[in-house]
N, C-alpha and C positions, 0 to 999 in steps of 0.2 A: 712888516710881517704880523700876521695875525695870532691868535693861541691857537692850538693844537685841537682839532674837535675833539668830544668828549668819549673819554672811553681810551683815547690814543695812550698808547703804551712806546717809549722811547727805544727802541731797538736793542741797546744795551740788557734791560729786562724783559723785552719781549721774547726776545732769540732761548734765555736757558728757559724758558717755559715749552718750548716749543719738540716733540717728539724728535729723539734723535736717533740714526742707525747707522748703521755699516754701508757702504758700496765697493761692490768688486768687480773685475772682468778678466777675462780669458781671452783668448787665442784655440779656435778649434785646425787645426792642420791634421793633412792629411800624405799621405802618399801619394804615388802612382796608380795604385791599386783601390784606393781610398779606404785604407784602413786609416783610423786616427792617432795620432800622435799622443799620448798618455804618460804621465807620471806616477813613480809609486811614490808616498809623501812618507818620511818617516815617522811621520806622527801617528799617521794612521795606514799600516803595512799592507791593511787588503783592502784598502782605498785606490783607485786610481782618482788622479787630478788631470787636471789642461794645463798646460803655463798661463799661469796669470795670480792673479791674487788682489790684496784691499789696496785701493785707494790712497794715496798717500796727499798730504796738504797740498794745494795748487793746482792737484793734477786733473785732468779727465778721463772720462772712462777709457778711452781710445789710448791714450797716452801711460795711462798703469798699465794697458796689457801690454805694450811695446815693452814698458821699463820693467815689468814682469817675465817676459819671455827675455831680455837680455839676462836678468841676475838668474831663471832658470834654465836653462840653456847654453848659455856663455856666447852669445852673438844673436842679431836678430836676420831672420833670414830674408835673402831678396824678394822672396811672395809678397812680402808686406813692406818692405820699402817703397818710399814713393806714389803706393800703392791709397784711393780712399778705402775708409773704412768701410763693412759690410756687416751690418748689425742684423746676425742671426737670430738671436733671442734676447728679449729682456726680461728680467723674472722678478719676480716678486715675493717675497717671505716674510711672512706676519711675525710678531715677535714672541719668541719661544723662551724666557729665562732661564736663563742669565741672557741672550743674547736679545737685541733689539731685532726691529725688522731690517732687513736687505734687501737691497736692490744689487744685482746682478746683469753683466752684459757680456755676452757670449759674441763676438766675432770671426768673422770667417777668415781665417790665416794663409788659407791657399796651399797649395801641394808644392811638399818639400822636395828636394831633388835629393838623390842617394848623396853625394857629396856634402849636402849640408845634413843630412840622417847622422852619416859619420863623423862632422865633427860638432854635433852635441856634447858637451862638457857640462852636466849636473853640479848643482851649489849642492856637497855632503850634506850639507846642515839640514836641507831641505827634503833630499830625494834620494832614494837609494838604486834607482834602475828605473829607465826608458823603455817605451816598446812601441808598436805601431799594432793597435789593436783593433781586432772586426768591430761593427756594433754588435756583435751577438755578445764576443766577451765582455765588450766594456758591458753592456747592459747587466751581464750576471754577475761583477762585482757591486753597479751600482746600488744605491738606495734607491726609493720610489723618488723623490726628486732629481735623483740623478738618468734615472731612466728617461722623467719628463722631456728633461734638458736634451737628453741623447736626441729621443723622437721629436721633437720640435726646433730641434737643428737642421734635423734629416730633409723635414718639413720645410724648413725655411732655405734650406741650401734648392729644391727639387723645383718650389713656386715661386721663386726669389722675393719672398715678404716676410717681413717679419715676423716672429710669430710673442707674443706679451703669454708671460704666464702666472695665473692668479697665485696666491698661496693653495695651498694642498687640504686644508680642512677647509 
């Protein structure tokens, strides 16, 4: 074996030098009617959320949203077993401090049947009440990136492609 070209940096010290952030995904479902599936988060009351959330060690994007939607909801529904995944949006967020940048990945969860509506059971900790909501309402509790996400679901559910979103400034 040879020496290492010049400049090379051993992975060990290369890696904490290197920009680090957050990655999350969701689960977008819908009804019959296609209203969307929504949570109120108790952190923040006039938020609505998706089931999903960060990233945990080992796992992939596809795979948080599963083990997100089981610990919020209390089951994962038949839409999405078995099922590939359908990557509606991916997003993008530059880093705002204290929080780093984010990556984000919104999947299409498929329509729930009334049976499985009903037996959603909420984590307290997490959620205070469910609803299946228009986008007209979700869009007027969101923030401007939440509206993005809203439209660019819409978008990606209507032309079946992706849709990538830059950060916002």
């Amino acid at each position: 074996m040879g020496l290492p070209p010049p400049g090379w940096i051993p992975p060990e010290e290369f890696v904490p030098t290197l920009p680090h952030g957050i990655a999350y995904a969701a689960l977008l479902f819908r009804d019959r009617t296609e209203r969307v599936l929504t949570l109120r988060p108790l952190v923040n009351p006039g938020a609505l959320d998706l089931p999903g959330g960060l990233l945990d060690p080992g796992e992939d994007l596809y795979g948080c949203a599963r083990r997100e939607t089981v610990e919020e909801l209390g089951f994962l529904p038949a839409c999405v077993e078995g099922r590939e995944p359908r990557l509606l949006v991916l997003s993008f967020t530059a880093p705002r401090p204290p929080w780093p940048w984010r990556v984000g990945a919104l999947f299409d969860g498929g329509v729930l049947t009334d049976h499985e509506i009903g037996r959603i059971t909420l984590d307290p900790t997490e959620h205070s009440a469910y609803s299946l909501t228009s986008a007209d309402e979700w869009a007027a509790h969101a923030d401007r990136r939440g509206r993005r996400i809203l439209h660019a679901a819409a978008a990606a559910r209507s032309t079946g492609r992706t849709v990538y979103l830059r950060p916002l400034d």
